[in-house]
mmCIF file of the N, C-alpha and C atoms, coordinates in Angstrom:
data_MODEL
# 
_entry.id   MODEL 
# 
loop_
_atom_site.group_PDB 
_atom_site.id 
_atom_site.type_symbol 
_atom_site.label_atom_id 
_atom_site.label_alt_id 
_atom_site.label_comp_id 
_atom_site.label_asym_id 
_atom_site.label_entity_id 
_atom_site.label_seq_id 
_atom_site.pdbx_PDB_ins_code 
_atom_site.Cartn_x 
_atom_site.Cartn_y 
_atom_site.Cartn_z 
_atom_site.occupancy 
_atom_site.B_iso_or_equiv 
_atom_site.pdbx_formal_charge 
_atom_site.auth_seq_id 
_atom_site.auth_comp_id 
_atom_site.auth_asym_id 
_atom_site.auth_atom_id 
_atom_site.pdbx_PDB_model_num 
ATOM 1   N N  . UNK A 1 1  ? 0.841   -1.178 0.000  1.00 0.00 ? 1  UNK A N  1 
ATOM 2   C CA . UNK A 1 1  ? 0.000   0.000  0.000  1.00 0.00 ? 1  UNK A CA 1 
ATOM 3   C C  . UNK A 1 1  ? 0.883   1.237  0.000  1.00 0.00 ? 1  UNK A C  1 
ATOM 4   N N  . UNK A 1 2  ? 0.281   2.159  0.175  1.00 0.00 ? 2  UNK A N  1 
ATOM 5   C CA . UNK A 1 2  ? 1.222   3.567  -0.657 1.00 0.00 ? 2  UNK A CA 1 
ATOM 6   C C  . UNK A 1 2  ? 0.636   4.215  0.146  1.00 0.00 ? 2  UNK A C  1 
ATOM 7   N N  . UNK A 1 3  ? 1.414   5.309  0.229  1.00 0.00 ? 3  UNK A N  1 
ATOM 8   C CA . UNK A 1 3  ? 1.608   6.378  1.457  1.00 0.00 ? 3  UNK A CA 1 
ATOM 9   C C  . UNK A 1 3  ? -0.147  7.247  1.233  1.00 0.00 ? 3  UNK A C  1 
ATOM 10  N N  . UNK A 1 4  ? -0.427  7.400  -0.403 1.00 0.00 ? 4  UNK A N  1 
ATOM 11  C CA . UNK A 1 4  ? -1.640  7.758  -0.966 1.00 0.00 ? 4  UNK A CA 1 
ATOM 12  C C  . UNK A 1 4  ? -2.381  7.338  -0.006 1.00 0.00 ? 4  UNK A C  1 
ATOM 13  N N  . UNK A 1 5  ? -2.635  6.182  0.018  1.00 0.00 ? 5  UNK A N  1 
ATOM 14  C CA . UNK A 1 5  ? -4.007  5.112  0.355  1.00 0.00 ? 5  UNK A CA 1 
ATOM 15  C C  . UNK A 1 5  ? -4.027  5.138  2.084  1.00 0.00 ? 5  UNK A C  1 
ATOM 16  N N  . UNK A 1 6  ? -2.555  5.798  2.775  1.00 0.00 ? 6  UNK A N  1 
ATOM 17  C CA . UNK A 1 6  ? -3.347  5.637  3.904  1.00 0.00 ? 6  UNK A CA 1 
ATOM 18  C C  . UNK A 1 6  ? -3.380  6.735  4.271  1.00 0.00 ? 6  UNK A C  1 
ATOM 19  N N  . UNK A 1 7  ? -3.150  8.127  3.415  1.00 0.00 ? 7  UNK A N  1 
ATOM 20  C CA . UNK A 1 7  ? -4.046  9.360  3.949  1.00 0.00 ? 7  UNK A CA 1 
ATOM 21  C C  . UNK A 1 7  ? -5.397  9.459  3.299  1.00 0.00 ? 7  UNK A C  1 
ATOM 22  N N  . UNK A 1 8  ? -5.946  8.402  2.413  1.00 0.00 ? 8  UNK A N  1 
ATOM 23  C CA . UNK A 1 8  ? -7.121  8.330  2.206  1.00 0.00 ? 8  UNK A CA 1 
ATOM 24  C C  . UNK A 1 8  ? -7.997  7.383  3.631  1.00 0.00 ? 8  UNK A C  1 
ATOM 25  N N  . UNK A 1 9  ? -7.261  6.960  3.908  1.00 0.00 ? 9  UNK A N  1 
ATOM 26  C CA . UNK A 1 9  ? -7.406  5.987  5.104  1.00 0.00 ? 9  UNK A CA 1 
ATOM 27  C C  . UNK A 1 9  ? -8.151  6.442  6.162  1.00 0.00 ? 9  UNK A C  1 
ATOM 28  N N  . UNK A 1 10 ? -7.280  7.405  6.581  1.00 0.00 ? 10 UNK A N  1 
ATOM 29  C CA . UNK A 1 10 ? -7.044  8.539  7.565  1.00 0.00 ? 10 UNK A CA 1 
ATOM 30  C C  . UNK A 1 10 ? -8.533  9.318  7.596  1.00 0.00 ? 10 UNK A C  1 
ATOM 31  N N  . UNK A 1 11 ? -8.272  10.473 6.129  1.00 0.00 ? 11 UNK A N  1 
ATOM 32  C CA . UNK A 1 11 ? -9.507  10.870 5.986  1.00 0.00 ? 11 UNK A CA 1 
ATOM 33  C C  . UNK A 1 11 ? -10.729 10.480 5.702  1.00 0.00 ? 11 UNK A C  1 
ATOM 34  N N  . UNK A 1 12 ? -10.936 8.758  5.520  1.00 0.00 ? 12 UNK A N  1 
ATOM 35  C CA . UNK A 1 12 ? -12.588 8.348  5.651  1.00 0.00 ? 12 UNK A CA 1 
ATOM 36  C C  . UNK A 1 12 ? -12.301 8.023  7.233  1.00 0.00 ? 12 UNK A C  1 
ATOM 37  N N  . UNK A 1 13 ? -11.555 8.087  8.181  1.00 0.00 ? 13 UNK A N  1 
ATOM 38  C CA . UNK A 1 13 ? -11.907 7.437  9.480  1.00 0.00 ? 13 UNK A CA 1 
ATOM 39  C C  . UNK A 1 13 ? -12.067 9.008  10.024 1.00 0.00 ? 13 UNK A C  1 
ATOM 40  N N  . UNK A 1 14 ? -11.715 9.505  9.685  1.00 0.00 ? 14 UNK A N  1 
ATOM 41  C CA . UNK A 1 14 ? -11.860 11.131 10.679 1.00 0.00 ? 14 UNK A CA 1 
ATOM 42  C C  . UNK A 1 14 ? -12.992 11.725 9.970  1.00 0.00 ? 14 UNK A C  1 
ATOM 43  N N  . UNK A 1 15 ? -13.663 12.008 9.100  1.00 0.00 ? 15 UNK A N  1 
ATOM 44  C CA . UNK A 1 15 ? -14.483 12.399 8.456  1.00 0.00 ? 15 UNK A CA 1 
ATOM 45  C C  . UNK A 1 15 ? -15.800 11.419 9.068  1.00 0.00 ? 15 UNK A C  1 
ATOM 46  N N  . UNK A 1 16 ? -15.656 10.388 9.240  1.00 0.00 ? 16 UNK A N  1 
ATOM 47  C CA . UNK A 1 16 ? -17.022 9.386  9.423  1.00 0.00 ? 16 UNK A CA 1 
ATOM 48  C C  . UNK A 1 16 ? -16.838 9.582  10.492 1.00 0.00 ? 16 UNK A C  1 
ATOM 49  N N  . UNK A 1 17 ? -15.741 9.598  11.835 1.00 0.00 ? 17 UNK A N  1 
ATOM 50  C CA . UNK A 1 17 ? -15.719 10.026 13.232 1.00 0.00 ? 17 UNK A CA 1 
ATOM 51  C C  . UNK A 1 17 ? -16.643 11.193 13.610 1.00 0.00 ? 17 UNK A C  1 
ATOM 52  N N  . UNK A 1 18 ? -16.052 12.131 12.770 1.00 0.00 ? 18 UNK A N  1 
ATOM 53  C CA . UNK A 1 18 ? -16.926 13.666 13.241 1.00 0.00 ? 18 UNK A CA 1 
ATOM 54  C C  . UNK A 1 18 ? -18.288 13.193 12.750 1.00 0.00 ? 18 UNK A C  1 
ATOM 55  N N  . UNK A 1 19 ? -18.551 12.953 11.350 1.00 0.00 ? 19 UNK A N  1 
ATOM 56  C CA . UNK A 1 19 ? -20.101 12.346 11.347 1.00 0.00 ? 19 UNK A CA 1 
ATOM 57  C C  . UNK A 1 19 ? -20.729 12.104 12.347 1.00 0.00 ? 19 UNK A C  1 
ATOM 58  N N  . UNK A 1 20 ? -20.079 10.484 12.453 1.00 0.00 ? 20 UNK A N  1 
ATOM 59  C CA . UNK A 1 20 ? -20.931 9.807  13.889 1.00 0.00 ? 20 UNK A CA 1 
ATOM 60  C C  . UNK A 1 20 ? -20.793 10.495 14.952 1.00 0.00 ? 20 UNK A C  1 
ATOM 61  N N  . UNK A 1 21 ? -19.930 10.973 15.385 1.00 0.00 ? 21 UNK A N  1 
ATOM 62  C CA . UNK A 1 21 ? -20.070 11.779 16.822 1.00 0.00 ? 21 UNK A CA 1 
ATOM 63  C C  . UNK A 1 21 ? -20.904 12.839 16.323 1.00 0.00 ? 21 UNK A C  1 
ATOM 64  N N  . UNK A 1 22 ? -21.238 13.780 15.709 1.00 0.00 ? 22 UNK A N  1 
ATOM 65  C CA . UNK A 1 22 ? -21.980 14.763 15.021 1.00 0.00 ? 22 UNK A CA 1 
ATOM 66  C C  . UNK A 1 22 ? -23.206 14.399 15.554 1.00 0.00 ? 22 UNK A C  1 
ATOM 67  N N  . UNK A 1 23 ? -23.288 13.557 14.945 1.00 0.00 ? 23 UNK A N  1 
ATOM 68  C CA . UNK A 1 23 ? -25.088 12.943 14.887 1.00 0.00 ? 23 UNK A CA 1 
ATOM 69  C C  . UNK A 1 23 ? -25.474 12.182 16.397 1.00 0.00 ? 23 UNK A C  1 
ATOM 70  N N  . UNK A 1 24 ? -24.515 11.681 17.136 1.00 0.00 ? 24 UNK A N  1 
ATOM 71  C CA . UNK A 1 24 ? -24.601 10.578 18.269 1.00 0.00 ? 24 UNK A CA 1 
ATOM 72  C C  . UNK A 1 24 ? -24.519 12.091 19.030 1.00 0.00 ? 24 UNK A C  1 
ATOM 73  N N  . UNK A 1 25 ? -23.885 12.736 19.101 1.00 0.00 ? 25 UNK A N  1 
ATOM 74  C CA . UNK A 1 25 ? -23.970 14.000 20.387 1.00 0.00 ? 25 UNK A CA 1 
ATOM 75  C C  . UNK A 1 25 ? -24.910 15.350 20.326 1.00 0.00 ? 25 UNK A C  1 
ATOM 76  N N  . UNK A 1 26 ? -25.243 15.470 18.895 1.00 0.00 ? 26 UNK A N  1 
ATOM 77  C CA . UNK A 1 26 ? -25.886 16.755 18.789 1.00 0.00 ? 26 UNK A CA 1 
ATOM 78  C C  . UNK A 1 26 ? -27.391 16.589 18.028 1.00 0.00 ? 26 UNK A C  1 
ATOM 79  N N  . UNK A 1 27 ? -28.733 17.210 18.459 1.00 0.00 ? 27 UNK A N  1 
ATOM 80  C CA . UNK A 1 27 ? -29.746 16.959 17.438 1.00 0.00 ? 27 UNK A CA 1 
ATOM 81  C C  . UNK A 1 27 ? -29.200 16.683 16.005 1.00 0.00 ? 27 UNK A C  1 
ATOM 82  N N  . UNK A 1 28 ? -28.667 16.925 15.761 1.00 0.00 ? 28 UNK A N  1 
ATOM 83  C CA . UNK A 1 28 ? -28.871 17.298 14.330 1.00 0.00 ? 28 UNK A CA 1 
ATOM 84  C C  . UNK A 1 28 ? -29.352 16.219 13.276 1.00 0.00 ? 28 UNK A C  1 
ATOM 85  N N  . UNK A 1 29 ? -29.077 14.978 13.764 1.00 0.00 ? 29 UNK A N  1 
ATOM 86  C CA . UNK A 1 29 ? -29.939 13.938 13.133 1.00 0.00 ? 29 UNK A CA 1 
ATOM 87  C C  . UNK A 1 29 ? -31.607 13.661 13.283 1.00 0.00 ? 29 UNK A C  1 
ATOM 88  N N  . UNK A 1 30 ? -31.748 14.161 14.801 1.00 0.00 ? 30 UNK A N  1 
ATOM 89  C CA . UNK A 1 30 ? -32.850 14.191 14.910 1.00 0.00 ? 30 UNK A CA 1 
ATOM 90  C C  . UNK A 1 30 ? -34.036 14.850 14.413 1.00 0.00 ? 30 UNK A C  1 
ATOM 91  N N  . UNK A 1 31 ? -33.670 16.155 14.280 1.00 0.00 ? 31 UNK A N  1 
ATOM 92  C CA . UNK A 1 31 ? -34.111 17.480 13.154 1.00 0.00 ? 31 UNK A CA 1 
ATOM 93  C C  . UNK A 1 31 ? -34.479 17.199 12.068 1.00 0.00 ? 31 UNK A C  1 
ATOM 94  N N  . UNK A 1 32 ? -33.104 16.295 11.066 1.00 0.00 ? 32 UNK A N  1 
ATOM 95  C CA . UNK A 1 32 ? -33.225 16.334 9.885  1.00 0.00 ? 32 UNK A CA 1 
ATOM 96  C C  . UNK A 1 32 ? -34.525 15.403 9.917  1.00 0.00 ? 32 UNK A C  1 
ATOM 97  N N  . UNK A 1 33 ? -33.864 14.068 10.429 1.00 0.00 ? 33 UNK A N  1 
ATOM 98  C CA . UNK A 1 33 ? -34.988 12.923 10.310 1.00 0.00 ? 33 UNK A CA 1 
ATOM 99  C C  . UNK A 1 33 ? -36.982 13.445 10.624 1.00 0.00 ? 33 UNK A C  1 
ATOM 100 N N  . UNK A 1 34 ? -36.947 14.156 11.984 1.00 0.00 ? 34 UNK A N  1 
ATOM 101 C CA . UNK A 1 34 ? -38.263 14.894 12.085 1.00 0.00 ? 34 UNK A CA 1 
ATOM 102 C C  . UNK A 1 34 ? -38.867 15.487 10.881 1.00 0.00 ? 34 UNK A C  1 
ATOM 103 N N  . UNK A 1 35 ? -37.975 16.446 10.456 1.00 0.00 ? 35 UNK A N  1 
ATOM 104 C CA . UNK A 1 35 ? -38.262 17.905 9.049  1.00 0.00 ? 35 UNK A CA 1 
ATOM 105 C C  . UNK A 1 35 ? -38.678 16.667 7.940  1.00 0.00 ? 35 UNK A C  1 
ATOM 106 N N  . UNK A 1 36 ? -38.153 15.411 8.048  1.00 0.00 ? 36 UNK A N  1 
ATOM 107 C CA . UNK A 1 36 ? -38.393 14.527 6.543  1.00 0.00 ? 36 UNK A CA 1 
ATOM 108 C C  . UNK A 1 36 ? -39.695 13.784 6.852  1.00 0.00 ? 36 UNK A C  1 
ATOM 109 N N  . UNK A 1 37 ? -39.872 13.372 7.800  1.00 0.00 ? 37 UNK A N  1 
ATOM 110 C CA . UNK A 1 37 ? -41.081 12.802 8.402  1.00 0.00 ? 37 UNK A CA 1 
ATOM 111 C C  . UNK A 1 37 ? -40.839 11.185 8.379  1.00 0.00 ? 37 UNK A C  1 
ATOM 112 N N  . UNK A 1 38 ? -39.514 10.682 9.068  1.00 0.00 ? 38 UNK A N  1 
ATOM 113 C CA . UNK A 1 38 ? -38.905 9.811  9.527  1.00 0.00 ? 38 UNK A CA 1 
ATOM 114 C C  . UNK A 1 38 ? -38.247 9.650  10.541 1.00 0.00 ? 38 UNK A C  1 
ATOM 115 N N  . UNK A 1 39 ? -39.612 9.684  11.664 1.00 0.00 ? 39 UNK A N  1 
ATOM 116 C CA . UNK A 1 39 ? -39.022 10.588 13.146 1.00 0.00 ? 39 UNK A CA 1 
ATOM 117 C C  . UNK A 1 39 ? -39.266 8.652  13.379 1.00 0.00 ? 39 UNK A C  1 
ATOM 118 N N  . UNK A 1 40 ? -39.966 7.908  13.183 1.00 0.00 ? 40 UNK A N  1 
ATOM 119 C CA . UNK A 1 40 ? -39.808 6.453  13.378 1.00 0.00 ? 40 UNK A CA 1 
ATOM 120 C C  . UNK A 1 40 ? -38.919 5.969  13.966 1.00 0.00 ? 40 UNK A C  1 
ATOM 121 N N  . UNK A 1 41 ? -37.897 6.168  12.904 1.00 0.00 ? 41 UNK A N  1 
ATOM 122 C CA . UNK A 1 41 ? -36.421 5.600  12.494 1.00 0.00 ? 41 UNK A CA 1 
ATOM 123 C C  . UNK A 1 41 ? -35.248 6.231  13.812 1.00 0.00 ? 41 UNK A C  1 
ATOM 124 N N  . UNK A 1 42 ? -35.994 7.449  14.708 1.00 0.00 ? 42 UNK A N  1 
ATOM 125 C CA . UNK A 1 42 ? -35.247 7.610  15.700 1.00 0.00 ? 42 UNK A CA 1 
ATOM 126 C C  . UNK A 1 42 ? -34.607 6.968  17.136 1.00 0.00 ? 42 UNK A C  1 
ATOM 127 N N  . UNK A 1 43 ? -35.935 5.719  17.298 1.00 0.00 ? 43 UNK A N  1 
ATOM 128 C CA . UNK A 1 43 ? -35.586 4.835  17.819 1.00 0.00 ? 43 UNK A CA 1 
ATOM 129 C C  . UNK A 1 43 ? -34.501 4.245  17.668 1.00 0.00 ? 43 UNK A C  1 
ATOM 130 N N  . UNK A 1 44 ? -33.457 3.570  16.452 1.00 0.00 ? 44 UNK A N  1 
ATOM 131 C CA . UNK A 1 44 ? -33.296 2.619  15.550 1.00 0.00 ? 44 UNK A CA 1 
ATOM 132 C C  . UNK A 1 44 ? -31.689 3.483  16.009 1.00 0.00 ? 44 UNK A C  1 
ATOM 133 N N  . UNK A 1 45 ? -31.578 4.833  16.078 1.00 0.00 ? 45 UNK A N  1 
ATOM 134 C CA . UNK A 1 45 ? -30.161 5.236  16.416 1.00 0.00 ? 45 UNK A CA 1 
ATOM 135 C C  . UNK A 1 45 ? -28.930 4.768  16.757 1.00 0.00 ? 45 UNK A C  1 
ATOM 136 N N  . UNK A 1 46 ? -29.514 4.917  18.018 1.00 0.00 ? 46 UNK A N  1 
ATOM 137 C CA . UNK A 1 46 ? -28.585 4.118  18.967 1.00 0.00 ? 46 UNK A CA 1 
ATOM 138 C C  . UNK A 1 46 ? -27.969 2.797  18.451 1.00 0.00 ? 46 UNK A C  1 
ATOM 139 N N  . UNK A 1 47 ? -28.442 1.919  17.983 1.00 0.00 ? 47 UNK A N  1 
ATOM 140 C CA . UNK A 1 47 ? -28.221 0.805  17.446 1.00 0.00 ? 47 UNK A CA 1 
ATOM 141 C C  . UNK A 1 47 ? -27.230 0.781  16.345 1.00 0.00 ? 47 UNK A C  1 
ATOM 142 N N  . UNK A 1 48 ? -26.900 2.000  15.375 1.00 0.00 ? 48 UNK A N  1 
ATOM 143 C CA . UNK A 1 48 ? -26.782 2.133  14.079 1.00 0.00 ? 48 UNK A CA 1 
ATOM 144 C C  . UNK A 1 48 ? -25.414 3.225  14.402 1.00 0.00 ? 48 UNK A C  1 
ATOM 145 N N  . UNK A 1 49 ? -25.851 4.329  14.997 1.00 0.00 ? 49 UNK A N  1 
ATOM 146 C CA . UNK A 1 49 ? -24.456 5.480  14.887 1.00 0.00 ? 49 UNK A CA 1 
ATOM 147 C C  . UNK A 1 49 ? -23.514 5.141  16.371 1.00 0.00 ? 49 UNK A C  1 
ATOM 148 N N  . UNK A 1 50 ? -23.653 4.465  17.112 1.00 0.00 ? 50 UNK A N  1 
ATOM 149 C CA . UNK A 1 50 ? -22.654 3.867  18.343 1.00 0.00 ? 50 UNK A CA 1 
ATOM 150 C C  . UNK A 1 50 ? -22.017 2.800  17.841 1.00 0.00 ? 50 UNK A C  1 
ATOM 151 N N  . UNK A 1 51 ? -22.252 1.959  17.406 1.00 0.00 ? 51 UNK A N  1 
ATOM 152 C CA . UNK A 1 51 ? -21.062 0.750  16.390 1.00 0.00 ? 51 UNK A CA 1 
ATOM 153 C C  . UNK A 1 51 ? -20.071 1.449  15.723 1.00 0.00 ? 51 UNK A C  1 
ATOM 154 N N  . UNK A 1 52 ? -20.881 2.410  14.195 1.00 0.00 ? 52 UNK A N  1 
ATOM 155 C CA . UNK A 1 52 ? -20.750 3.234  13.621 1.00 0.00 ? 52 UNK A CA 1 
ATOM 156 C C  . UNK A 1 52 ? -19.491 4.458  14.149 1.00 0.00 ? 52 UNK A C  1 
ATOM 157 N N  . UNK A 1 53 ? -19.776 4.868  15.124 1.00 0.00 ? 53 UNK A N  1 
ATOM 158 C CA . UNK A 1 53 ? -18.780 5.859  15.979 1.00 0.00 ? 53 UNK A CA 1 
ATOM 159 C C  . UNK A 1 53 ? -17.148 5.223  16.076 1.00 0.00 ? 53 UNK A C  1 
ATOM 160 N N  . UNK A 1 54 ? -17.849 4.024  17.132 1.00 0.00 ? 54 UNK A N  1 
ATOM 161 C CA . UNK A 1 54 ? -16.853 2.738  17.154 1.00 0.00 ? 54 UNK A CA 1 
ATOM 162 C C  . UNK A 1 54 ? -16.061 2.091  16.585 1.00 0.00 ? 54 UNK A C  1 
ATOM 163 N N  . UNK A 1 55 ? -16.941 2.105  15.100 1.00 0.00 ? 55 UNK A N  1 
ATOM 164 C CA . UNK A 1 55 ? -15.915 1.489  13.627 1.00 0.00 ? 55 UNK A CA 1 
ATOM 165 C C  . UNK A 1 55 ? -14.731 2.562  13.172 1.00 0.00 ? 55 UNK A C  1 
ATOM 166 N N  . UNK A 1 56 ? -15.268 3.886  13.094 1.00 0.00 ? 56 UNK A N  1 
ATOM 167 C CA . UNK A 1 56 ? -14.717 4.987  12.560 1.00 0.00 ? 56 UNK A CA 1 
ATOM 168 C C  . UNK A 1 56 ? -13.627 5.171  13.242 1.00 0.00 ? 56 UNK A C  1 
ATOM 169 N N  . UNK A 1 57 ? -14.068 5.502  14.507 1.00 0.00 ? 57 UNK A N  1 
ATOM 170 C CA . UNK A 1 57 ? -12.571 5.858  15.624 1.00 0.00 ? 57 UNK A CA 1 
ATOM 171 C C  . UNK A 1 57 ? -11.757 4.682  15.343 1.00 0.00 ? 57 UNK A C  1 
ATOM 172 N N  . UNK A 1 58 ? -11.691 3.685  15.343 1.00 0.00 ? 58 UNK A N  1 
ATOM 173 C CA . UNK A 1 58 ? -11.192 1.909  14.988 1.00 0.00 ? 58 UNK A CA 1 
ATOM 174 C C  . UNK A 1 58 ? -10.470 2.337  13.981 1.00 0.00 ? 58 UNK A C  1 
ATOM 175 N N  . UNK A 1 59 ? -10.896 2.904  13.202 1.00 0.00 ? 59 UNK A N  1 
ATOM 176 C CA . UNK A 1 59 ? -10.225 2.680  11.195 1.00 0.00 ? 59 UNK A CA 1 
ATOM 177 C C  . UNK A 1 59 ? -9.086  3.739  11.283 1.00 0.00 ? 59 UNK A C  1 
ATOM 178 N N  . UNK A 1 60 ? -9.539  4.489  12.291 1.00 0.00 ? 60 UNK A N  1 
ATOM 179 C CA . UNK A 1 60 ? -8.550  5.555  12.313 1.00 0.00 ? 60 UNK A CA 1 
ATOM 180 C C  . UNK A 1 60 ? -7.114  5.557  12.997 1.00 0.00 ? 60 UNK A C  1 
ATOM 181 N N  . UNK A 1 61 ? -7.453  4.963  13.881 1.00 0.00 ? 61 UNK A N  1 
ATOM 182 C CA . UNK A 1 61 ? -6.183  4.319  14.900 1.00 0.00 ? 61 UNK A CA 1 
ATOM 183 C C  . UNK A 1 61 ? -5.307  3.775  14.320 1.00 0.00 ? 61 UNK A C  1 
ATOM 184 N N  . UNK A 1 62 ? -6.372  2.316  13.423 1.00 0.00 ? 62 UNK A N  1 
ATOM 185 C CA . UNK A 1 62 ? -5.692  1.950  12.702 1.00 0.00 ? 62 UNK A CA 1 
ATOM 186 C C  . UNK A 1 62 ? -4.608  2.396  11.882 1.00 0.00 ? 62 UNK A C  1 
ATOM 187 N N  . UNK A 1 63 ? -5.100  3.271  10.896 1.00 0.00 ? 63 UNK A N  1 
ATOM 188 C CA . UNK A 1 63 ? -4.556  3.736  9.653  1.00 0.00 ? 63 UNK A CA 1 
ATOM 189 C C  . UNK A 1 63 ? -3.581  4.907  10.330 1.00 0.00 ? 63 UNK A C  1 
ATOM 190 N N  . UNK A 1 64 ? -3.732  5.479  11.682 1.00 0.00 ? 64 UNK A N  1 
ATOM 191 C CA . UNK A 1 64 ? -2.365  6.261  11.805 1.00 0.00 ? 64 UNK A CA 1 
ATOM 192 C C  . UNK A 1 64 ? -1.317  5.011  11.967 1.00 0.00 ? 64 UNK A C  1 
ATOM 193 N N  . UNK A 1 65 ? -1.286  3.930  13.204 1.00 0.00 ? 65 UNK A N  1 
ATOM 194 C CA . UNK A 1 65 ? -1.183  2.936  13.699 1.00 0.00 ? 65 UNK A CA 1 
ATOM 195 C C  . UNK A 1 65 ? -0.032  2.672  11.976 1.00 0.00 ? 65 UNK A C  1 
ATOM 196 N N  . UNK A 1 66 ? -0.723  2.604  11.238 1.00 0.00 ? 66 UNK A N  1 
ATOM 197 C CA . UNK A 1 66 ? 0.391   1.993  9.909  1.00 0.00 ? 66 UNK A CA 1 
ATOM 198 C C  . UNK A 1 66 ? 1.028   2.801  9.077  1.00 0.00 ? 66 UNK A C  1 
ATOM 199 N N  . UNK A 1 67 ? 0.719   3.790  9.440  1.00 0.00 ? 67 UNK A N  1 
ATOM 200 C CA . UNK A 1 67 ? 1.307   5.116  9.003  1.00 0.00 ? 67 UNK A CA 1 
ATOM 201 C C  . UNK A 1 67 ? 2.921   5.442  9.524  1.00 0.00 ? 67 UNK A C  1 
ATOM 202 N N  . UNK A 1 68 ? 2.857   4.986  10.785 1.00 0.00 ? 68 UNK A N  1 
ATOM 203 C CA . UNK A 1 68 ? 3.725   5.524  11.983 1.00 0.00 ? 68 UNK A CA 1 
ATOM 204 C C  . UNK A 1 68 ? 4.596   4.541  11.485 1.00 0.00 ? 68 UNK A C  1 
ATOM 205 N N  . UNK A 1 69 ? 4.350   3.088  11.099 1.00 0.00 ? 69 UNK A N  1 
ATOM 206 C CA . UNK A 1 69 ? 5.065   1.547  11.544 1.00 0.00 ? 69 UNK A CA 1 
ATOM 207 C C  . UNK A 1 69 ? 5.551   1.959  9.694  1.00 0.00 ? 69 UNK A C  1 
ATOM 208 N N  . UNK A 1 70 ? 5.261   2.337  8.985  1.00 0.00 ? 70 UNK A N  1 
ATOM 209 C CA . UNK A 1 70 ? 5.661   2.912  7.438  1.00 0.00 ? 70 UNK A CA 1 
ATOM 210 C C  . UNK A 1 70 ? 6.834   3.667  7.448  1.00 0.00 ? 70 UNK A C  1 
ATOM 211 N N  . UNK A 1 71 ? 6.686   4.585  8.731  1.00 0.00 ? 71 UNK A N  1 
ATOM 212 C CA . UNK A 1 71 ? 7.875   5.605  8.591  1.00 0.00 ? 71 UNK A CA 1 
ATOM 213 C C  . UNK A 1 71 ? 9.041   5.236  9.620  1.00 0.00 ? 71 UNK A C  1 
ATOM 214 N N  . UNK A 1 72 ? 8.250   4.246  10.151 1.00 0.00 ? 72 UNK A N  1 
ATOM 215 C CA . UNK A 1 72 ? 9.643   3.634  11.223 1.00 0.00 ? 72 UNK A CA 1 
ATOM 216 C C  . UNK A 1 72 ? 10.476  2.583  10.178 1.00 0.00 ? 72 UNK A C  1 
ATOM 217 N N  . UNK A 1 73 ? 9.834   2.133  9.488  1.00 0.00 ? 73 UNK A N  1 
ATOM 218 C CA . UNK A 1 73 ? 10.673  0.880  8.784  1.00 0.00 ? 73 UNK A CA 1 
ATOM 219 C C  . UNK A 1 73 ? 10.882  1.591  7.670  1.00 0.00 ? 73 UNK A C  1 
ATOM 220 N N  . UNK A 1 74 ? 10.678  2.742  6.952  1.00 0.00 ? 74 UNK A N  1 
ATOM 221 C CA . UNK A 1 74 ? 11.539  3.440  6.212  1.00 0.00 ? 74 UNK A CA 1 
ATOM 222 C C  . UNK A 1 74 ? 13.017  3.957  6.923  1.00 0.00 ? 74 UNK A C  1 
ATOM 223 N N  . UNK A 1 75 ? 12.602  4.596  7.588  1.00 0.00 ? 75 UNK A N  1 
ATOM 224 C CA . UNK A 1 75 ? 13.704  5.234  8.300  1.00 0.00 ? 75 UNK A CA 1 
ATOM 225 C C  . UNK A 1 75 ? 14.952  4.082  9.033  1.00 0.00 ? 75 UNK A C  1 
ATOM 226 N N  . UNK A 1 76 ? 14.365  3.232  9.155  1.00 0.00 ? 76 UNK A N  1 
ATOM 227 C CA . UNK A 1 76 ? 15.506  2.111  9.938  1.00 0.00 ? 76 UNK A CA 1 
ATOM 228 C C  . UNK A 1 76 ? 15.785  1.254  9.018  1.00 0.00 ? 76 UNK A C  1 
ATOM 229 N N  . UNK A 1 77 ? 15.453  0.694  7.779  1.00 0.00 ? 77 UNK A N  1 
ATOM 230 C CA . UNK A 1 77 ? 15.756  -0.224 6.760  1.00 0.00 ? 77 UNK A CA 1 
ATOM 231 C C  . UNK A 1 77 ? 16.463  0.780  6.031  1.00 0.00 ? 77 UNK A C  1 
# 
């Protein structure tokens, strides 16, 4: 993999982080979903953007996590 692919990495895990935390901490999902008239589906949250939160922060760790171990074994090989 290429240095490319894991600042693409990076930026879908930090971008979907702020998402999910976005939506898991602040109305703002709730609003939208109300204004559309899919206030139903608010139940169903919790279930869906807390994994979701979970995965994101995960991908991100990750992908610094190999970022770091990229520039250590450049630098020492």
């Amino acid at each position: 993999m290429t240095e490319q692919s894991d600042r693409k990495l990076i930026a879908t895990g930090i971008v979907g982080t702020v998402f999910a935390a976005l939506c898991c901490f602040t109305p703002v999902l709730v609003v939208l979903l109300g204004a559309v008239g899919l206030s139903a589906w608010l139940g169903w949250l919790d279930y869906v953007l807390l994994p979701a939160l979970a995965f994101f922060v995960a991908l991100t760790v990750y992908a610094v996590w190999r970022r770091q171990r990229r520039q250590t074994t450049r630098t020492d090989g």
